[in-house]
Phi, psi and omega in degrees: 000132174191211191347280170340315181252355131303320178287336180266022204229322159253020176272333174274353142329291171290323167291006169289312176331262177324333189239354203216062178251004167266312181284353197263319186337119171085017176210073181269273189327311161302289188323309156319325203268285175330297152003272179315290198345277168345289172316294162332306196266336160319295159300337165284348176302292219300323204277343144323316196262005169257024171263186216233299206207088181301100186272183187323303183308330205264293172000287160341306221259316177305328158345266182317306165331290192308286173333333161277339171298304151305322151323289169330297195290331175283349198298303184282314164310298172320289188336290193304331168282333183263339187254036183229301178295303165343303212275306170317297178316304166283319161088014178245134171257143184099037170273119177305101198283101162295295256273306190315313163327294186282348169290321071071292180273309168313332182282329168316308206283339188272312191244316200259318169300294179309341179301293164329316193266353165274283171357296218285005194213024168260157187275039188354318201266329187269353182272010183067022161308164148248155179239150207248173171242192172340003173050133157220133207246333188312340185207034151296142176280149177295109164254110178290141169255152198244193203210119169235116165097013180254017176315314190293290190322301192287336178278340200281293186324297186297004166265320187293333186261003169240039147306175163237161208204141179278357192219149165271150207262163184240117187263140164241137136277154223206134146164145166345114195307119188093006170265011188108340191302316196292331133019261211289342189279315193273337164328310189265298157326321195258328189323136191279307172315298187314322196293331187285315197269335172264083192299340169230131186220122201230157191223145160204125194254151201250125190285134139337303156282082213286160169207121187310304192314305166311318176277356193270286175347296192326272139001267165006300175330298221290332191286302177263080167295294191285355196239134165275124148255027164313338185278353201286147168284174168325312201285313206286301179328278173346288186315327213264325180289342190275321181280005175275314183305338196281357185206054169251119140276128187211163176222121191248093159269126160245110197264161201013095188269156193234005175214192172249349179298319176293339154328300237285303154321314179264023172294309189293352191238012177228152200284118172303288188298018197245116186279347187270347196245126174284142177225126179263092144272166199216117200209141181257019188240104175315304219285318168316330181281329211256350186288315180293349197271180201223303204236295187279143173284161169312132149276153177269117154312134161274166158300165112319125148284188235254297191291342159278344184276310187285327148349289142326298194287287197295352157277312156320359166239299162258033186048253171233057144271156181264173184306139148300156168272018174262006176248347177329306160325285197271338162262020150267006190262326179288324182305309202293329191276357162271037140048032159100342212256103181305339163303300210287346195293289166347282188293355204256328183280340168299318187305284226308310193296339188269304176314329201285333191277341195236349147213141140310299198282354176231028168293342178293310192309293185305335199269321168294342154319282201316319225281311194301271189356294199259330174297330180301312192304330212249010160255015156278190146325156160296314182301322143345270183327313161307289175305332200273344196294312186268005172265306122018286177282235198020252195330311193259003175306144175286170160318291199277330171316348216266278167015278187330309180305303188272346151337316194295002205250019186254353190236149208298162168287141167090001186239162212260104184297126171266144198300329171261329160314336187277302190262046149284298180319318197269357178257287220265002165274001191050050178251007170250136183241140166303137146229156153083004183106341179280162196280179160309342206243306200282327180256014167278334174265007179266335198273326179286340174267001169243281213321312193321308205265006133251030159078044142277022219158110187294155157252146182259300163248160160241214187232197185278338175268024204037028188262170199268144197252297169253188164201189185207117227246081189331155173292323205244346179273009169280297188317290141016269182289299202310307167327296188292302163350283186285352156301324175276347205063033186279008217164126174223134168277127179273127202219152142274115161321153188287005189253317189123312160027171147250114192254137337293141248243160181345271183352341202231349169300332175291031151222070205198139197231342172206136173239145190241113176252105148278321185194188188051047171270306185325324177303308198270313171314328185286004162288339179065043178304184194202119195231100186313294196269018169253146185240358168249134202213055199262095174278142177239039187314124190309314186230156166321238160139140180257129188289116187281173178318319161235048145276350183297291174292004209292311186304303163303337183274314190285333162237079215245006155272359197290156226221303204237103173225128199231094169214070158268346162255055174210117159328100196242176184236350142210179202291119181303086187311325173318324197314298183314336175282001193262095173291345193269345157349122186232320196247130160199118146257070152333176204171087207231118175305287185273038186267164190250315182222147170261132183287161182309303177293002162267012142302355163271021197251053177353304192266012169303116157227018173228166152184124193242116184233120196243127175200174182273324202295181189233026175157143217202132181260121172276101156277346164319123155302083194324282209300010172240005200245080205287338185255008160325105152268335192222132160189101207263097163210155109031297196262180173292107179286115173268120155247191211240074171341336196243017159252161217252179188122160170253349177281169183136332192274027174267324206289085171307300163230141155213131276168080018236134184239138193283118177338298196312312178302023179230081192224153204295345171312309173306318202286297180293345170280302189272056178291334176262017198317158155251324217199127164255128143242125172254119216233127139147197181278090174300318173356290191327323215263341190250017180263004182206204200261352177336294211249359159282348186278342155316054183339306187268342172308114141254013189217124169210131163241175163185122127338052188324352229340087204260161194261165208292287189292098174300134180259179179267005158292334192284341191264148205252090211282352184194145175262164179289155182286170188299355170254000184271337170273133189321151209260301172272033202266139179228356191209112155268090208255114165232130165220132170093345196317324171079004189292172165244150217275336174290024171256008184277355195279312176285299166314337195270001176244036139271097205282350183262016177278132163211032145220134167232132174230141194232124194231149182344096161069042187297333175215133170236177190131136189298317178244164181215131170214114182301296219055248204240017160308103201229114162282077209262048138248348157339078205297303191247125145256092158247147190229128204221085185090067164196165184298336191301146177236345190224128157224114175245132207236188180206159171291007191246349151356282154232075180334318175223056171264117158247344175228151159208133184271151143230113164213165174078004178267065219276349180289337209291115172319314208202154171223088218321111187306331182277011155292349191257359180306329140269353220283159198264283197266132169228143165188111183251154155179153204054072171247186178239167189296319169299304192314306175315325171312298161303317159301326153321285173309339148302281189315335172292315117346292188269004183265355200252003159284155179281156183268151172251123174042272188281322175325152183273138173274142177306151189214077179275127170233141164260128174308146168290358170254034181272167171259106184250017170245000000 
């Protein structure tokens, strides 16, 4: 904890000053003082975290700090909760707040002033800082990753699995966690051959912590994509994966299996004779290669050798430029000395690549540091070698980066974070401050685009524009955050011991600041714990699970400081009233089937600023008063938000995203209050929404969706017979969503003079009708176009149509002839599916087109993808 959680400690600090000065009355003075105080110790941070590398004494003095930081918060949280019941209570304002005052002053005099007097008299140079430079992030390049030296590898495997075998065989791959086997599996897996040869090819990645029933679900999928059978018991599950499995030609990855028992298990459900079907593991353990194998010995993954390891290395820095030759020398002495091991080469080229980015002229100096560095780290074990890698990128992460960083160990192994839960998460622990003019949102997704890009952080998806939709956290750089976490006391997982126990047991969560849920909550609520200080409350459950009923209040009566409750994979069977008593809430997602209404007290929830609501209903009565809910930035659910016209209030200019609101409810009062909007959704009969100035007062909107909702018998009211002209759309719309609109393509007319559009998506049957012909229609920033689900059969374009079109989806589209080649003159990406065969043909024809251009440097290569339900006779 540092610089980042002090600013954020007196920005609340200031707004207490400011804004709560009837709960504040008679302890002014203190606050102020705390303030400076605050302000002071901020600047010995700011001048900390621009050191490099913290030996003990300064460690030591970061302790203290946070425990003092915590102190601060609790101190002012209790005070603010009791001058709150107070207020309530008398029903006065100007009740002299003593208690605060003095809490107030003992924690200065106790915590924040001996510090302040260590700062002012520590010894920076004896403590063996070092100082670091600059950060510069504006014209760091998008770097990509490459598969280097398994060239060998992937054929010998992919010779072993189209063997033909009279039983089925089981292939293992064996090597050090971060040498590549998964790599190397999904490398063979994603493979064009393999993909011919095998018609069912299933992945399934293995917890550490195993569970058959999840990997058997798993499996499943590929068959019944569309079916949940989680309800199935145990015995029926089994049965239903073995009759899927016994007569598929198939290829079964199981990636990182971690015993043998769990082999053992999943062993029991697949058909030993079927000679057609392959099984691939991937494993850091022998005795799983040698317990699996059938035909084949394990393979031992190999190292990179030295000229492959310097391969690898010089692309994670310079992409496909060559080195200079004044770094050539020493970083071929560092490739060699990260031994082969493709992680640490990835993370040791994030180091290389970030000095290089932040001086040219003293990157030799720096690169010979590193070369010391990592030689020492690489004369332990490997997994040593590893961990010294990621401690290594640790050590140059800035200050509030490094927070951002070790956050990641909190989310279960293997799971695929998605990017606004992260940097949601990471705006309400106060560990992102606006800089540089941007908003919380912009630099929490600046701050998730430097891990990426210093390979600490996977990207898992993207969206069709490339932004990272998830991600993902390597096991041993998990492992990692984990290590630092519990050193620091930022985070405890609540786990069951092999006796059944709860580790760490109740007792000891009430000095615990954040809890972790994979499972075993019900346990630990019936227990009534009471946790003073925590301010994070994260389940993270593979599917969902329902809470029982009289578990509900356990939380709130028991955590009442809490800041963070992130429980969307936790059931609730109604709205937890209790809830509304947490003021200090910044974070809350629920997950309620049938609710109807959010109730009136959760305009008591001041400091909310994100809720996230998950439910099956089709429309949600808001009785909250939105317009009290002054720091809401985020607010997100599924069904149609009904609000309540006749309340009153000034908040909403906070307000970002919101996400999805009921037509009736798009009326300009709502537009001027919620001025900033960035992102829209609209759910219901949109007709509506365009009978008044609503969405032109919207200034700040790039993101609009809108949902026709339509009746199971469609009338001639559901359809949406025309749009409004081009000054009735947000001034700044850049992203566009229609689903169901029912327009005729000839309104395509309208959309094409919003001249700032550059994604458009059109979803089942936003616009229908047999021919679509642009004529002298031209989008000319259109980037993206999808099209989804309609009827069209002749669509004719010119090349000046879409000028800057790089993707385009067509898919569900099964009338449609062709898909017009002068459409192909940018395009990055084609990816169809469920056409009929000309079209594919057209599409064919294009990729043939561009493949027959000269490529320039820089170009990007075209990427046609075809779907498996296109007609491909």
């Amino acid at each position: 904890m540092g610089e980042a959680a002090v600013a954020f400690l007196l920005e609340q600090v200031k707004e207490v000053v400011i804004g709560y000065a009837d709960l504040i009355f008679g302890a002014e003075n203190e606050l102020e003082q705390l303030k400076s105080d605050l302000a002071l110790l901020k600047g010995f941070l700011k001048q900390m975290a621009e050191k490099k590398k913290k030996e003990d004494p300064l460690r030591i003095l970061e302790r203290q700090m946070r425990d003092a930081v915590y102190a601060v918060e609790d101190t002012i949280d209790k005070c603010f909760t009791n001058a709150i019941a107070k207020k309530s209570f008398h029903r006065s304002v100007g009740l002299k707040n003593v208690s605060l005052a003095k809490e107030v002053r003992s924690i200065r005099e106790d915590k924040v002033k001996p510090l302040l007097d260590k700062f002012a008299t520590f010894d920076f140079k004896s403590a063996g800082v070092q100082d670091s430079l600059t950060v510069s992030k504006g014209d760091t390049p998008i770097r990509q990753n490459r598969v280097v030296g398994f060239d060998k590898e992937e054929a010998t495997i992919s010779g072993y699995l189209k063997e033909k075998t009279d039983k089925l065989d089981v292939i293992s791959i064996v090597g050090i966690p971060g040498q590549g086997k998964t790599t190397l599996a999904w490398k063979i897996y994603q493979s064009d051959e393999i993909g011919y040869h095998f018609p069912i090819r299933i992945w399934v990645n293995i917890s550490q912590v195993f569970n058959s029933r999840d990997v058997f679900l798993e499996i499943l999928k590929r068959f019944f994509p569309s079916q949940d059978t989680s309800s199935l018991n145990f015995n029926d599950l089994a049965q239903t994966v073995r009759a899927c499995l016994e007569k598929e030609k198939f290829l079964l990855v199981l990636d990182d299996v971690w015993s043998v028992v769990a082999w053992d298990k999943i062993k029991e459900v697949l058909p030993v004779d079927n000679g057609e079907a392959k099984v691939l593991i991937t494993t850091r353990e022998t005795d799983v290669g040698e317990k699996s194998r059938v035909y084949k010995a394990p393979h031992n993954l190999k190292f990179l050798d030295d000229d492959e390891s310097w391969e690898l290395l010089q692309y994670e820095v310079f992409g496909l430029e060559d080195c200079p030759p004044e770094l050539s020398t020493v970083g071929y002495v560092i490739a060699k000395k990260c031994d082969g091991v493709p992680l640490t080469i990835v993370v040791i080229g994030g180091i290389l690549f970030d000095q290089l980015t932040k001086s040219r002229s003293t990157a030799a100096s720096e690169w010979e540091t590193v070369s010391t560095s990592v030689s020492g780290a690489l004369q332990d074990d490997k997994t040593q070698r590893i961990t010294e890698a990621v401690e290594l990128s640790y050590q140059r992460l800035p200050d509030d980066l490094r927070e951002c960083f070790v956050f990641l160990g909190v989310f279960p192994e293997d799971y695929e974070i998605p990017a606004k839960m992260l940097c949601g998460l990471w705006i309400s622990e106060g560990y992102v401050l606006p800089r540089n003019g941007k908003s919380l949102e912009e630099s929490a997704e600046d701050n998730m685009n430097d891990l990426i890009c210093r390979n600490l952080l996977k990207v898992e998806k993207t969206n069709h524009m490339g932004k990272v939709k998830t991600c993902h956290v390597h096991d041993m750089i998990r492992a990692f955050c984990i290590k630092i976490s519990k050193d620091e006391n930022l985070c405890h997982e609540i786990k069951t011991s092999k006796t059944g126990a709860l580790e760490p047991p109740v007792s000891e969560v009430k000095d615990s600041h954040r809890l972790c849920f994979r499972s075993n909550l019900s346990k630990f609520l019936q227990e009534s714990p009471c946790g003073p200080h925590v301010r994070s409350f994260l389940c993270f459950y593979e599917r969902p699970v329902e809470l029982e009923p009289q578990y509900i209040t356990v939380i709130p009566d028991g955590f009442r400081k809490l800041r963070i409750l992130e429980s969307k994979c936790i059931i609730f069977n109604q709205f937890p009233a209790k809830i509304t008593k947490l003021i200090h809430l910044r974070y809350l997602t629920l997950y309620i089937e049938s609710l109807k209404i959010l109730p009136e007290p959760i305009a008591q929830l001041w400091n909310l600023q994100s809720l996230v609501v998950e439910t099956k209903s089709r429309s949600i009565t808001m009785k909250a008063n939105m317009w009290r809910m002054v720091r809401l930035r985020y607010l997100k659910t599924r069904a149609a938000i009904v609000l309540d016209n006749k309340w009153k209030g000034d908040a909403g200019q906070n307000l970002h995203t919101l996400n999805r609101l009921a037509p009736e409810c798009c009326t300009e009062a709502v537009s001027k209050r919620a001025k900033n909007l960035k992102a829209l959704g609209i759910s219901g009969k949109v007709a509506i929404v365009f009978e008044n100035k609503f969405l032109e007062n919207l200034h700040h909107l790039e993101k609009l969706k809108m949902v026709n909702s339509v009746t199971y018998e469609q009338t001639s009211e559901d359809k949406l017979h025309s749009l409004p002209p081009q000054n009735r759309f947000p001034p700044s719309l850049k992203r566009l969503t229609l689903t169901n609109t029912f327009l005729g393509w000839q309104h395509m007319s309208t959309l094409a003079t919003i001249r700032s559009l550059e994604a458009l998506k059109l979803k089942d049957n936003a616009f229908v009708g047999l021919p679509w012909n642009l004529g002298l229609d031209s989008f000319p920033n259109l980037q993206l176009l999808l099209i989804l689900n309609t009827n069209l059969v002749l669509w004719e374009a010119s090349t000046d149509s879409f000028p800057k079109l790089r993707i385009l989806v067509v898919k569900n589209c099964e009338n449609l002839k062709e898909i017009p080649e002068c459409l192909g003159t940018h395009l990055e990406k084609l990816e169809i599916d469920r056409v009929r065969f000309s079209a594919v043909q057209s599409a064919k024809k294009i990729e043939e087109a561009k493949k027959g251009k000269q490529k320039g440097k820089f170009e990007v290569p075209f990427n046609l993808i075809v779907g498996p339900a296109c007609d491909t006779k």
